[in-house]
N, C-alpha and C positions, 0 to 999 in steps of 0.2 A: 504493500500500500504506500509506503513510504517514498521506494522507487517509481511509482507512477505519478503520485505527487507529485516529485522532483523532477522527472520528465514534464510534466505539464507546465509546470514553473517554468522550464529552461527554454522550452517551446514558447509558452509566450512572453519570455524577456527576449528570446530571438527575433521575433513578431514584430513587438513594439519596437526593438532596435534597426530594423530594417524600415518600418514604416517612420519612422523617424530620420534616419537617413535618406530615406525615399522624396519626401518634403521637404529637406533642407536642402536636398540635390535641384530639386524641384523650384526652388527659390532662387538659389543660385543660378540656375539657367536664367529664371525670369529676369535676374538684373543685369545679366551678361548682355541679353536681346535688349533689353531699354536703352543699356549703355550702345550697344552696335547702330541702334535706331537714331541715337542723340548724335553719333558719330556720324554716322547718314546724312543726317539733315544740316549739320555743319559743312559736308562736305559739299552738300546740293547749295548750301548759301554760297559757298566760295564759287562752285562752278558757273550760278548766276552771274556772278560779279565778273567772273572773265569773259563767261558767253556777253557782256553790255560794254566792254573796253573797246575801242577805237579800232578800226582794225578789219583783216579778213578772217572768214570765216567758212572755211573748206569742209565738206564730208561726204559722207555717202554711204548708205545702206539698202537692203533687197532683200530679195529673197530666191531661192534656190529650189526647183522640184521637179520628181522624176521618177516611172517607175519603167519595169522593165518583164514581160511575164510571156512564156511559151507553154503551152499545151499541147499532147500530142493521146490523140485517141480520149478526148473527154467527152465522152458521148452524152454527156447530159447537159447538152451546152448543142446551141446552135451551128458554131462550128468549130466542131474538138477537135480539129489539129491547125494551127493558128500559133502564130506567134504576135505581140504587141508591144505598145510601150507609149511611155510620154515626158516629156522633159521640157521645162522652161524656166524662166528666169525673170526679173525685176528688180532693174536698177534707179533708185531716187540718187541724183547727186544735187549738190548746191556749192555756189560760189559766194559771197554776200559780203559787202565792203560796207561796214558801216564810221559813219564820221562824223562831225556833229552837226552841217550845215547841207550832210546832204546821206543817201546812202544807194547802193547798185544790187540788185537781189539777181542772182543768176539760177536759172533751178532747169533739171533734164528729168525725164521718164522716161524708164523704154523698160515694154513689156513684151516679151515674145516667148513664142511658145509653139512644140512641134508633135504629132500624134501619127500613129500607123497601126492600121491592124492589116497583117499579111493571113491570107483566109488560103492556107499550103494545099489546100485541093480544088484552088481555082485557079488556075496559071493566068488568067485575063486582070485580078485584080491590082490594084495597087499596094505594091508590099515596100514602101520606102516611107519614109516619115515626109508627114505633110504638114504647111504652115497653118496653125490652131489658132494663136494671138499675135496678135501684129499691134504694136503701138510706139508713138513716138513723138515727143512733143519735150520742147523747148522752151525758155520764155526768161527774158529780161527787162530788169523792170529800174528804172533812174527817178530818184525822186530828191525834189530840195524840200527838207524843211522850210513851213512856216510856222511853226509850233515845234512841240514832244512828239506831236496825236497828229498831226496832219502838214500832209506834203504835194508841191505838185509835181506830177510825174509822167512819166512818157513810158509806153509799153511795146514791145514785140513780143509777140508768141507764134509759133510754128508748128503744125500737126499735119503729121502724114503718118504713113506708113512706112515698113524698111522691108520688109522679106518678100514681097507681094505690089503689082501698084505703085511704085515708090512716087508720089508726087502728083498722084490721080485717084485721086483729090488731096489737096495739097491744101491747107489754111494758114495764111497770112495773116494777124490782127498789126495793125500798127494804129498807132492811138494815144492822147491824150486826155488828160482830167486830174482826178485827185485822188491820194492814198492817203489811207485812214488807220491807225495802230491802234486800238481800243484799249486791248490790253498785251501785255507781254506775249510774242510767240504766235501774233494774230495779224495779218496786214491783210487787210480789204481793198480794193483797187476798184475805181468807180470814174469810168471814160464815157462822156456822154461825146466825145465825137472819136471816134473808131471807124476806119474803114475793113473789112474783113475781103481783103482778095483771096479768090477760090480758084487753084491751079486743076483744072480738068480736061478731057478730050471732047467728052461730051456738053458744050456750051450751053448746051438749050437746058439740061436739065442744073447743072450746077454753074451758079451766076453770083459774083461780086458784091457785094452792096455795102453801103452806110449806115452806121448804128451805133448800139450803145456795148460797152462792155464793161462784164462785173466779174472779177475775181476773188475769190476769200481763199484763204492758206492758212492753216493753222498746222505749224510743227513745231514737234515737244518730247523731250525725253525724262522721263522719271523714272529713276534706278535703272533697273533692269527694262523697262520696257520705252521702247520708241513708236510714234505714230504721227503721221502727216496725213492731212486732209485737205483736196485740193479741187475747188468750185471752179469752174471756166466757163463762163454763158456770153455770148452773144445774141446781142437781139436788134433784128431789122430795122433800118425805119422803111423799107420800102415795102415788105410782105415779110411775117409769121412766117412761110416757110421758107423764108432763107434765114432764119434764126437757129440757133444749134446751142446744147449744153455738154458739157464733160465735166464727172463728178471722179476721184480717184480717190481712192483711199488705202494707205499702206500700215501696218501693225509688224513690229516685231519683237520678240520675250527673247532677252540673255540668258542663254545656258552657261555656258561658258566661253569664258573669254571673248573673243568678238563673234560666236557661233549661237546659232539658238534657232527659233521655230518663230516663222512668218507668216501673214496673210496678208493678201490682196484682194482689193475690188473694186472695179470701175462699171460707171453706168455711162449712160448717154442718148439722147436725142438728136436725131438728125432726119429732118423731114427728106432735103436733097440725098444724102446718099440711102435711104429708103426706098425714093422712087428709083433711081440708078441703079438698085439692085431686082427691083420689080420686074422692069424693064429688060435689062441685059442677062440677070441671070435666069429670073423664074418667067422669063419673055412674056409677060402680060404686058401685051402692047396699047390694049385701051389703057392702059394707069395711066393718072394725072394726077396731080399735086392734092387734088378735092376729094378722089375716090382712094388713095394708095393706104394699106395700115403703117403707121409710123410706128411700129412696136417698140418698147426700151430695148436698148442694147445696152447688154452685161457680160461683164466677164470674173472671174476669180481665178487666184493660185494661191497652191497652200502648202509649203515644203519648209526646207530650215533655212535660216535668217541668218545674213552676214552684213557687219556693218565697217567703213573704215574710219 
């Protein structure tokens, strides 16, 4: 009796001695992460103070994805012997000189992307990688301060295509008005006189015109994660369908060191290359600008993240 006593004893002085050490380990982590947090955010205060010093300001981050897959004899499958795949890529870079009486914002995209499925019991099909995403657009942007908040500025922007097309359709803004910084890491760009030239073969459906153009950009990094968001609208004064929008948006989480997991995603409206697709590829030759669907155009890519 005595011995199980004592065993019971030692059992739960071992108990409480472990649950006791368990909780103070437990504590101790929690002020190690308050201190690493406090550390943090000291370090986020400094790197504001650099990111606002006079000066250029270089980088560039994307994203990276691709798979790769052969089947042979999978007969629960449409066509079980096939080989596939798909790879693409997304690059944001920027250039940005700021100073105190004026500043030069330089920024690139280009998203492209390649897919193939070879169907090995069809000799007729196409078994090489074909172009999936195509994008590419440019844009610099001069503004003088008249304030902190507000500048006047002069714009180019550039959008075509690169693997496909290159320059059919081809968009030209060049333009004037004023840029607006609300707050940190935000610049809105607002040109009520913009002319938008439209580089095509086919004249009659895609055409030139004057108008207004709005820009919004908001890029930002916090710890581990980076994301840029980036508004591009023109709008007609001559006809609604030669107005056009491009919406992009880029995300990417640090894994380690400058590697990590990305997403992309871009929208867009385009009345003109809607109908020019109507027309030339799905050859409905009654479509007009009145009857054609203008559906959104979207795209995504989702692989891992590299930034410089």
């Amino acid at each position: 009796m005595k011995r199980l006593l004592m065993a019971c004893l030692l059992m739960a002085s071992v108990s409480f001695t472990y649950a006791q050490s368990e909780e103070e380990l437990k504590a101790a982590l929690a002020e190690k992460k308050d201190s690493i947090s406090a550390i943090q955010g000291r370090a986020d205060a400094i790197q504001a103070q650099i990111d606002a010093l006079p000066g250029w300001k270089i980088g560039a981050f994307g994203v990276i994805g691709g798979s790769i897959s052969n089947f042979n004899n999978w007969y629960a499958q449409g066509i079980p012997n096939n080989s596939s795949g798909n790879i693409g890529f997304t690059v944001n870079a920027f250039a940005n000189l700021q100073q105190e009486k004026f500043f030069w914002r330089n920024s690139g995209n280009v998203n492209l992307s390649w897919v193939k499925l070879d169907d090995q019991d069809d000799p007729t099909d196409e078994d090489g990688f074909r172009e999936a995403v195509d994008v590419f657009n440019i844009s610099s942007l001069y503004g003088r301060k008249l304030s902190e908040k507000f500048a006047i500025s002069a714009l180019g922007e550039y959008r075509t295509t690169l693997l496909n097309n290159f320059n059919n359709p081809g968009y030209l803004d060049l333009g004037v008005g004023g840029t607006w910084t609300p707050v940190e890491n935000l610049v809105v760009v607002i040109h009520p006189l913009n002319y938008n030239f439209v580089f095509a073969d086919d004249g009659d459906i895609f055409q030139s015109s004057l108008g207004a153009k709005i820009v919004a950009d908001y890029t930002r990094q916090i710890g581990a994660i980076a994301f840029k968001s980036n508004l591009s609208a023109f709008s007609s004064y001559e006809s609604s369908d030669l107005s056009n929008w491009t919406w992009i948006n880029s995300f990417s989480y640090t894994l380690w060191k400058m590697i990590g997991v990305g997403f992309d995603f871009g929208l867009r409206s385009n009345k003109q290359e809607a109908l020019n697709y109507a027309i030339n590829t799905l050859e409905i030759t009654d479509a007009t600008f009145e009857n054609v669907d203008n559906d959104l155009q979207t795209y995504w890519t989702l692989g891992l993240s590299y930034k410089f």
